[in-house]
C-alpha positions in Angstrom: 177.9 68.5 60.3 177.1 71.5 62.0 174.5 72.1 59.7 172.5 69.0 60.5 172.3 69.4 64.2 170.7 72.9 63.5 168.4 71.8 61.2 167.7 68.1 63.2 167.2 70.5 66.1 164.5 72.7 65.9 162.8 69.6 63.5 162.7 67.7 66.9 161.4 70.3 69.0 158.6 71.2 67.0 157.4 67.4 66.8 157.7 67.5 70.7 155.9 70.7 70.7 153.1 69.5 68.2 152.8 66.0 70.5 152.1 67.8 73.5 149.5 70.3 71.9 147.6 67.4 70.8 148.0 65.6 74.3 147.0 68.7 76.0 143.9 69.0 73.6 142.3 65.9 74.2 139.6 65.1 75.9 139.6 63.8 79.4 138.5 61.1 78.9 140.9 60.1 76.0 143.5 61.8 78.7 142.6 59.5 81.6 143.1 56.3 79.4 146.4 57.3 77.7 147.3 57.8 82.0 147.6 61.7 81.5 147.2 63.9 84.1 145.2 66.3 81.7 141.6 65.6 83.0 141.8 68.5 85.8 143.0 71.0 83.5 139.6 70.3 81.0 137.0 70.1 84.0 134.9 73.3 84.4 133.2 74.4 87.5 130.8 75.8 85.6 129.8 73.1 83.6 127.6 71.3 86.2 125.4 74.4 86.6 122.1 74.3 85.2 121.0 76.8 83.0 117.7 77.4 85.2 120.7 78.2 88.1 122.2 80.9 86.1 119.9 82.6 85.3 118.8 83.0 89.1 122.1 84.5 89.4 121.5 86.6 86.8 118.7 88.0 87.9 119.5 88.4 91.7 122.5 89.8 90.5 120.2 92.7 88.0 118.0 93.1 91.1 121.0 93.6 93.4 122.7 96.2 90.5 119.4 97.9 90.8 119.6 98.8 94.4 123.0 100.0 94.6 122.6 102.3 91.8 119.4 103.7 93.2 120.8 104.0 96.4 124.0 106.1 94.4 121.4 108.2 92.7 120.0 108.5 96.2 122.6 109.5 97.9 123.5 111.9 95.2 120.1 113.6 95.2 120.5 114.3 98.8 124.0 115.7 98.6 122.9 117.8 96.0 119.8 119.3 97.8 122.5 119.6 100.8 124.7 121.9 98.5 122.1 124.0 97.1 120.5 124.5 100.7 124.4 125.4 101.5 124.9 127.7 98.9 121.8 129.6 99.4 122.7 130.1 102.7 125.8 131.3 102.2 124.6 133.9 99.9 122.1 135.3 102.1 125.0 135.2 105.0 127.2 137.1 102.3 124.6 139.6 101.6 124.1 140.3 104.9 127.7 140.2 105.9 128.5 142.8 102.8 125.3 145.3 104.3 127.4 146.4 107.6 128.9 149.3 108.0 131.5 148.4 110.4 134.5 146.9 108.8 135.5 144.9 112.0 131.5 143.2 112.3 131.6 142.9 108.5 134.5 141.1 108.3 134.1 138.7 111.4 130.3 138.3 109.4 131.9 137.5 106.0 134.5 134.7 107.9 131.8 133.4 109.6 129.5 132.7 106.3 132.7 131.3 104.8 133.7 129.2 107.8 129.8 128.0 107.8 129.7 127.1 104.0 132.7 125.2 105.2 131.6 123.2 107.4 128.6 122.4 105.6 130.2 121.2 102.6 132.7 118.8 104.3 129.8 117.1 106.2 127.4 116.7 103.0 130.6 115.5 101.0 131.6 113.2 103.7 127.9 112.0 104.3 128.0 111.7 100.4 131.0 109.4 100.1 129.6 107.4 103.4 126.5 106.9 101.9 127.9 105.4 98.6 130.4 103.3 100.3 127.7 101.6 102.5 125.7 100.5 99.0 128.5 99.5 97.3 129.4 97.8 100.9 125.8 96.1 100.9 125.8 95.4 96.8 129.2 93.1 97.4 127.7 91.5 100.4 124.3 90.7 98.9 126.0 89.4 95.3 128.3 87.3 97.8 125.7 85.8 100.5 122.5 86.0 98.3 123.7 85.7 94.6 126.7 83.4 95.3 127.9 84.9 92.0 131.7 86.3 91.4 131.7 89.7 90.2 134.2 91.1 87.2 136.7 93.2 88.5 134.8 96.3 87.2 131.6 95.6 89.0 133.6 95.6 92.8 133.5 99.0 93.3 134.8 98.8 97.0 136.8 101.4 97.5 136.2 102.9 94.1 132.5 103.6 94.9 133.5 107.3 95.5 134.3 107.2 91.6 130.5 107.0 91.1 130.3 110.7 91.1 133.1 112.9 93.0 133.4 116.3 93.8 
């Protein structure tokens, strides 16, 4: 007897499995006449939109893609030019610094190239990372008001826009 009811069991459940599979995978309109509830599951947003509207998005959104990343490569050309203007800078400072005699002048000279080069760099690198954050900023506003488009996940930089490039 006890072998029946296990077998009988799982029998039943997969018949009532199989019956809802198929109700679920109807279509709506078979759905709504059998008095299911199925037809809000089965309608897509999406489906109403023309082709001709997609492909607006599209496009706006390629356009929009394109002026973030300039503005990144942008920004970066600028920090760059920042840093090499820095560096040189300091190595003048340095080779001046390293040409007095006096060990007291020298050494407030050499602290003082340091302390520029400093300085320097943590202004580029936070113009840099300000700079990138306002066109990923703009990007998600323009895809948003403009596009009217949804991003993936891995298109909303945000916050992550200083994984463009970092130093």
């Amino acid at each position: 007897m006890n072998r029946s009811i296990t077998v009988v069991l799982p029998i039943t459940l997969l018949s009532l499995l199989a019956l809802g599979a198929a109700y679920l995978f109807t279509p709506s309109s078979e759905a709504a006449s059998t008095g299911g509830t199925v037809r809000a599951l089965t309608t897509n947003a999406r489906a109403t939109t023309t082709p001709s509207r997609i492909t607006r998005d599209i496009a706006c959104v390629r356009t929009a893609v394109g002026v973030r990343e300039a503005a990144f490569i942008t920004a970066w050309d600028t920090f760059s030019d920042g840093i090499n203007t820095a560096l040189t800078a300091r190595k003048t400072a340095l080779d001046t610094a390293w040409n007095i005699s006096g060990k007291t002048a020298r050494d407030a000279a050499v602290r003082a190239a340091w302390q520029t080069w400093q300085e320097t760099r943590q202004a580029l690198q936070a113009q840099h990372r300000t700079s990138r954050q306002n066109a990923a900023a703009e990007f998600t506003r323009t895809v948003r008001t403009s596009c009217k488009v949804t991003l993936p996940r891995e298109e909303t930089q945000g916050a992550r826009a200083a994984e463009s490039v970092a130093i």
